[in-house]
C-alpha positions, 0 to 999 in steps of 0.5 A, spaced: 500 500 500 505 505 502 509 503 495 503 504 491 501 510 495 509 512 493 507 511 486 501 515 486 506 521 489 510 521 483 506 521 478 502 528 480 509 530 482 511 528 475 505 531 471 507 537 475 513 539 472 511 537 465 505 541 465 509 547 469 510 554 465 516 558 464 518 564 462 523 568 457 525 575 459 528 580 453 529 587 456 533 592 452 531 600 450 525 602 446 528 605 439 521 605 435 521 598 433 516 591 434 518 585 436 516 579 433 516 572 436 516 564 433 510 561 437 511 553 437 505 549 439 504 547 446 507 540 448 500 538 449 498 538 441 493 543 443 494 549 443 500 554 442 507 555 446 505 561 450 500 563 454 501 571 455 505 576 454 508 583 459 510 589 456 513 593 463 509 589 467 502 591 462 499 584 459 499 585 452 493 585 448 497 583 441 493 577 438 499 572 440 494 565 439 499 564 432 505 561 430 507 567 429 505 574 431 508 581 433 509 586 438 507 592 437 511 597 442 508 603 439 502 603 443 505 604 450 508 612 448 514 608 450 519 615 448 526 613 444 531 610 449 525 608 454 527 601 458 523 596 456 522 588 459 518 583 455 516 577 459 513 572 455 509 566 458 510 559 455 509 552 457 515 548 459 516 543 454 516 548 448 521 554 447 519 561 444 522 565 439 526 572 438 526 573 431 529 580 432 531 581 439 537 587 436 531 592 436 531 593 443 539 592 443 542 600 443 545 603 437 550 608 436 547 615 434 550 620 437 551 627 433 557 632 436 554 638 438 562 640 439 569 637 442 573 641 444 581 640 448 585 645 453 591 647 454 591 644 461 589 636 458 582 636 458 578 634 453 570 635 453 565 633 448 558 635 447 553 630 443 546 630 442 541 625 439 544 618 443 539 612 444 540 608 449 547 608 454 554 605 450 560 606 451 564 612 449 572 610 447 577 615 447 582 615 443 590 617 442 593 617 435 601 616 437 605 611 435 602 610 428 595 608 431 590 610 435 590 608 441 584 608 448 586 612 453 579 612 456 572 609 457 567 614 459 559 611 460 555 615 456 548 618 459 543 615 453 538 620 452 537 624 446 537 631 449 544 635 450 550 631 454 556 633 457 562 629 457 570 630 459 576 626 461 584 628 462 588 626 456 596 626 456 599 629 451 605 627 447 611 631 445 609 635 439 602 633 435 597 631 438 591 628 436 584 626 439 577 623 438 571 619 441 567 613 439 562 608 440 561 602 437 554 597 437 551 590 436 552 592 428 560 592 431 561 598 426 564 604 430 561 612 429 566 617 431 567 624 433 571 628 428 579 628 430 581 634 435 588 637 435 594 640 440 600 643 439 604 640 445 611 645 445 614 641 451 621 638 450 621 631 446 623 625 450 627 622 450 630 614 453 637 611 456 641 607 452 638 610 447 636 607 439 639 601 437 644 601 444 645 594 448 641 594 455 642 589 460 637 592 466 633 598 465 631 603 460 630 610 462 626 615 459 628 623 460 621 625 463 616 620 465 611 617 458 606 612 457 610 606 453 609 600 450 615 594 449 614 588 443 618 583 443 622 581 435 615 578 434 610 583 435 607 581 442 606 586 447 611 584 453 610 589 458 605 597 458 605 603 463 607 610 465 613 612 469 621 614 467 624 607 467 623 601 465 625 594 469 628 589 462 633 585 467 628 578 466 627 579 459 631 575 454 637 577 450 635 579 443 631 585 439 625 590 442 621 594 440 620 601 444 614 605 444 613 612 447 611 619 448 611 620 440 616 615 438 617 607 437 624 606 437 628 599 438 633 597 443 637 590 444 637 586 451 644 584 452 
C-alpha cells in the first residue's frame, strides 16, 4: 500500500513539472521598433507555446494565439531610449522565439554638438541625439595608431550631454577623438581634435639601437609600450624607467611619448 501510495506521489509530482510554465525575459531600450516572436505549439498538441505576454509589467493585448505574431511597442508612448522588459509566458516543454531581439539592443547615434581640448589636458565633448547608454572610447593617435586612453559611460538620452576626461599629451602633435561602437560592431566617431604640445621631446637611456642589460630610462616620465622581435606586447605603463633585467637577450621594440624606437637586451 505505502509503495503504491509512493507511486501515486510521483506521478502528480511528475505531471507537475511537465505541465509547469516558464518564462523568457528580453529587456533592452525602446528605439521605435516591434518585436516579433516564433510561437511553437504547446507540448500538449493543443494549443500554442505561450500563454501571455508583459510589456513593463502591462499584459499585452497583441493577438499572440499564432505561430507567429508581433509586438507592437508603439502603443505604450514608450519615448526613444525608454527601458523596456518583455516577459513572455510559455509552457515548459516548448521554447519561444526572438526573431529580432537587436531592436531593443542600443545603437550608436550620437551627433557632436562640439569637442573641444585645453591647454591644461582636458578634453570635453558635447553630443546630442544618443539612444540608449554605450560606451564612449577615447582615443590617442601616437605611435602610428590610435590608441584608448579612456572609457567614459555615456548618459543615453537624446537631449544635450556633457562629457570630459584628462588626456596626456605627447611631445609635439597631438591628436584626439571619441567613439562608440554597437551590436552592428561598426564604430561612429567624433571628428579628430588637435594640440600643439611645445614641451621638450623625450627622450630614453641607452638610447636607439644601444645594448641594455637592466633598465631603460626615459628623460621625463611617458606612457610606453615594449614588443618583443615578434610583435607581442611584453610589458605597458607610465613612469621614467623601465625594469628589462628578466627579459631575454635579443631585439625590442620601444614605444613612447611620440616615438617607437628599438633597443637590444644584452
Amino acid at each position: 500500500m505505502k509503495k503504491f501510495i509512493l507511486y501515486i506521489i510521483f506521478i502528480f509530482i511528475g505531471t507537475l513539472t511537465v505541465f509547469a510554465d516558464d518564462e523568457l525575459t528580453v529587456t533592452g531600450i525602446y528605439q521605435g521598433e516591434n518585436l516579433y516572436i516564433m510561437n511553437p505549439f504547446a507540448p500538449s498538441g493543443v494549443g500554442f507555446c505561450i500563454f501571455e505576454v508583459l510589456i513593463n509589467g502591462q499584459t499585452s493585448t497583441d493577438e499572440i494565439a499564432s505561430s507567429a505574431f508581433e509586438i507592437d511597442l508603439s502603443i505604450y508612448n514608450f519615448k526613444l531610449g525608454d527601458p523596456v522588459e518583455v516577459v513572455i509566458k510559455h509552457r515548459d516543454g516548448c521554447t519561444p522565439q526572438v526573431l529580432n531581439p537587436e531592436v531593443l539592443l542600443p545603437k550608436s547615434t550620437f551627433n557632436i554638438e562640439s569637442i573641444t581640448l585645453n591647454k591644461t589636458g582636458k578634453l570635453n565633448w558635447i553630443t546630442s541625439g544618443e539612444v540608449g547608454s554605450l560606451p564612449f572610447y577615447v582615443e590617442q593617435f601616437k605611435w602610428n595608431k590610435w590608441v584608448r586612453i579612456a572609457t567614459i559611460n555615456g548618459v543615453g538620452t537624446p537631449g544635450i550631454n556633457n562629457y570630459s576626461t584628462a588626456v596626456k599629451f605627447v611631445t609635439g602633435t597631438n591628436k584626439f577623438r571619441v567613439k562608440q561602437v554597437d551590436y552592428t560592431n561598426s564604430a561612429r566617431y567624433s571628428n579628430v581634435v588637435e594640440y600643439r604640445n611645445l614641451a621638450t621631446e623625450i627622450t630614453f637611456k641607452p638610447g636607439n639601437g644601444l645594448k641594455t642589460s637592466n633598465s631603460i630610462k626615459f628623460s621625463a616620465p611617458t606612457d610606453y609600450e615594449i614588443y618583443n622581435y615578434y610583435g607581442q606586447l611584453i610589458k605597458k605603463g607610465y613612469g621614467s624607467e623601465v625594469d628589462v633585467s628578466s627579459y631575454s637577450s635579443g631585439t625590442y621594440f620601444l614605444n613612447y611619448d611620440n616615438k617607437t624606437e628599438t633597443f637590444e637586451k644584452k
